[in-house]
N, C-alpha and C positions, 0 to 999 in steps of 0.2 A: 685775564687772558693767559693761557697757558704757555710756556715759554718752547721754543723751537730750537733744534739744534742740537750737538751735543753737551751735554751739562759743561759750565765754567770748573773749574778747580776752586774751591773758597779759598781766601788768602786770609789768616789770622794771623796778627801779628801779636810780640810780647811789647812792653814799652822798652823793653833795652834794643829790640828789633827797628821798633819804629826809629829810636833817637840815633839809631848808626844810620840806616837808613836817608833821614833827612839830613844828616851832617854829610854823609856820603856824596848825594846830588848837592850839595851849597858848596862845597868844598873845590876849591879854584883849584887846586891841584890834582881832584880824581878825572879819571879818564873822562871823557865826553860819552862814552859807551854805558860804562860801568853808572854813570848818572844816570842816564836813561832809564837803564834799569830799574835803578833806584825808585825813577820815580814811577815807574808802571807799577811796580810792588805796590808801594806805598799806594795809588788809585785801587788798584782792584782791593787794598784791603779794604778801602774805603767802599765797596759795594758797585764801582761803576761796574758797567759791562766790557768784553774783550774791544766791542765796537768803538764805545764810545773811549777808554782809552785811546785807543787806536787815530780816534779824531782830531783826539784832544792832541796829542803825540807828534800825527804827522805821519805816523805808521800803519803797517796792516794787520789787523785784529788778528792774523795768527801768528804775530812775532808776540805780538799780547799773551797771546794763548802759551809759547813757547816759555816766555819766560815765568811768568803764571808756575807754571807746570814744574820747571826747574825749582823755583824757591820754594814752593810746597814739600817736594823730596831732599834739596840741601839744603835750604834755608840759606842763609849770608854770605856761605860757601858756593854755592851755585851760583853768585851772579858773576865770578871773575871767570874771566877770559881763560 
């Protein structure tokens, strides 16, 4: 079935990406925001969709989308506040 919408952003991570990433979201001391983040990246690398993020999260598939979109163009640097 063909997919609808407009295309996702692919999110490919490095493994130095990935392991700042998950220490980022574990991390008792990172913002509650900046986690979040953390962990949307880290799904959509993993192939979900904006939707189902978005589910899983508790959010709306186009803050998915937003942040998506930001780590693609700055990477680690684009998810602070």
């Amino acid at each position: 079935m063909a997919r609808m919408g407009r295309p996702t952003v692919e999110v490919v991570l490095t493994d130095g990406e990935r392991e700042t990433l998950l220490r980022w979201s574990r991390r008792a001391t990172s913002a509650q925001a900046l986690a979040l983040r953390c962990r949307i990246v880290l799904a959509s690398a993993d192939g979900l969709s904006n939707i189902r993020v978005g589910a899983d999260h508790g959010i709306h598939p186009t803050t998915v989308a937003t942040w998506r979109k930001r780590f693609a163009v700055h990477r680690l640097e684009g998810l602070a506040d």
